[in-house]
C-alpha positions, 0 to 999 in steps of 0.5 A: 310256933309262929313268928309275927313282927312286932309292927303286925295287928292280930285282931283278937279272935284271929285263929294263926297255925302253927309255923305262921310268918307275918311280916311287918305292918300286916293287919290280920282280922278278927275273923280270918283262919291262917292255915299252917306255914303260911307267911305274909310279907308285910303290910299285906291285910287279911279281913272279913271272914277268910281262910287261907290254907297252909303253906300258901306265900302272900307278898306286900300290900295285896288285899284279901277278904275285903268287902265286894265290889258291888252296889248291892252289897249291903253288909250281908256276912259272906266269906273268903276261901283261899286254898294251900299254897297259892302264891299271891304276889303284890298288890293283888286283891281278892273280894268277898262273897255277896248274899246274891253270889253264893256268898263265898268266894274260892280259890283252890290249890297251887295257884300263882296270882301275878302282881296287880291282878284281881279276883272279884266277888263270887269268883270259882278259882280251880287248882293250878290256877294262873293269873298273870300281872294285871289281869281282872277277873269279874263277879261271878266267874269260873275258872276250872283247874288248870286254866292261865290268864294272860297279862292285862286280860279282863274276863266277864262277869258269869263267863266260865273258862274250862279246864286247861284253856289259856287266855292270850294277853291283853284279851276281853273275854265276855263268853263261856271258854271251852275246857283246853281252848285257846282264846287271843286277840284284843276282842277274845277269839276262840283261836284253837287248843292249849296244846302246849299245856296238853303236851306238858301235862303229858296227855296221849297222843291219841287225846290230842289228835282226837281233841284237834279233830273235836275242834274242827268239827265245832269250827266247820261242821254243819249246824249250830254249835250246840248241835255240833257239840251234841253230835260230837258226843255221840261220835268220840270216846275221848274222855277230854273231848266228852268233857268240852261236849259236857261244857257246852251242852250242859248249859244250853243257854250260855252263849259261848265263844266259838271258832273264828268269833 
């Protein structure tokens, strides 16, 4: 049974699951779907077409589901999907979809989303997603699994960080991050690998050295960085190496940020 303070608004045709918490002065629309367990603090506003999943914790005053952000949305029916339990504290907003985006924007698993931050419309968050307080995240971006975004950070419009990459704080990032990179300083520069976040996700030995000596090869080896990358495949057989090689060489025509850019 779900508890629901008296102050709340349930738009008739809210779908709440069972064991659901919604604090005071919430409102919660009449198309949004509240997976099991899931509690909002109070005076939080769930609306447009948006699902969250279960056991996820939103605190006081964020905005989800809310119309984009964008001149050209013209009231065109795009969605909200948030996944299990995410953490969303106070004050963060997350934007609907657009007809031109996809129309859906995504939020995985086991996320925590610091106060203030922002994810806009068409965004593809990953699992275990961080973003720290005041962070902004554009229409249009990707997060893969496993990525942090530092403090007051902004992250371009269609950039795609890779997976397991950290963004410093205070850092414009206005192209593509290679999966594992580690990007700081006020203007975004790839600066080297997460190697703390390899080392606490327990990854071999091996993996990093391999991952260390891939970097130094797109850092200083001959050619342009896409031919590096492309070299750099038919050279390695580390799994997380083939994987910032995918990155890069599938999108041929995406600019990326590189060593000492």
């Amino acid at each position: 049974m779900s508890t629901i303070h008296p102050s709340a608004i349930i738009e008739e045709g809210a779908q709440i699951g069972e064991g659901c918490i919604i604090g005071p002065f919430c409102i919660v629309g009449a198309e949004v779907v509240l997976g099991d367990r899931v509690e909002l603090k109070s005076h939080v506003v769930v609306t447009g077409n948006t699902e969250i999943g279960e056991e996820t914790v939103v605190f006081s005053f964020s905005v989800l589901g809310e119309i984009p952000q964008d001149l050209k949305f013209k009231g065109e029916k795009c969605r909200t999907v948030i996944g299990k339990r995410n953490r969303i504290r106070e004050h963060v907003t997350v934007n609907a979809g657009t007809e031109g985006g996809g129309g859906v924007t995504k939020i995985g698993d086991d996320g925590l989303f610091m106060a203030g931050c922002h994810i806009a419309h068409d965004a593809q968050v990953g699992d275990r997603v961080i973003v720290v307080n005041s962070a902004a995240v554009a229409g249009h971006c990707v997060l893969e699994d496993d990525v942090i975004i530092g403090g007051l950070s902004g992250i371009h419009q269609w950039v795609r960080i890779g997976r397991g990459a950290i963004i410093g704080a205070v850092t414009m990032v206005t192209n593509d991050v290679i999966p594992y990179g580690l990007v700081q300083a006020s203007r975004g520069e790839l600066d080297g690998l997460n190697l703390v976040g390899l080392k606490r996700r327990g990854v071999a030995r091996k993996d990093i050295t391999a991952l260390r000596a891939a970097f130094q090869m797109l850092a200083q080896g001959e050619g342009t960085f896409s031919e590096r990358a492309k070299r750099l495949g038919d050279e390695t057989e580390s799994e997380y190496v083939q994987e910032i090689v995918a990155f890069i060489t599938g999108e041929s025509d995406r600019h990326f940020l590189t060593p000492g850019s």
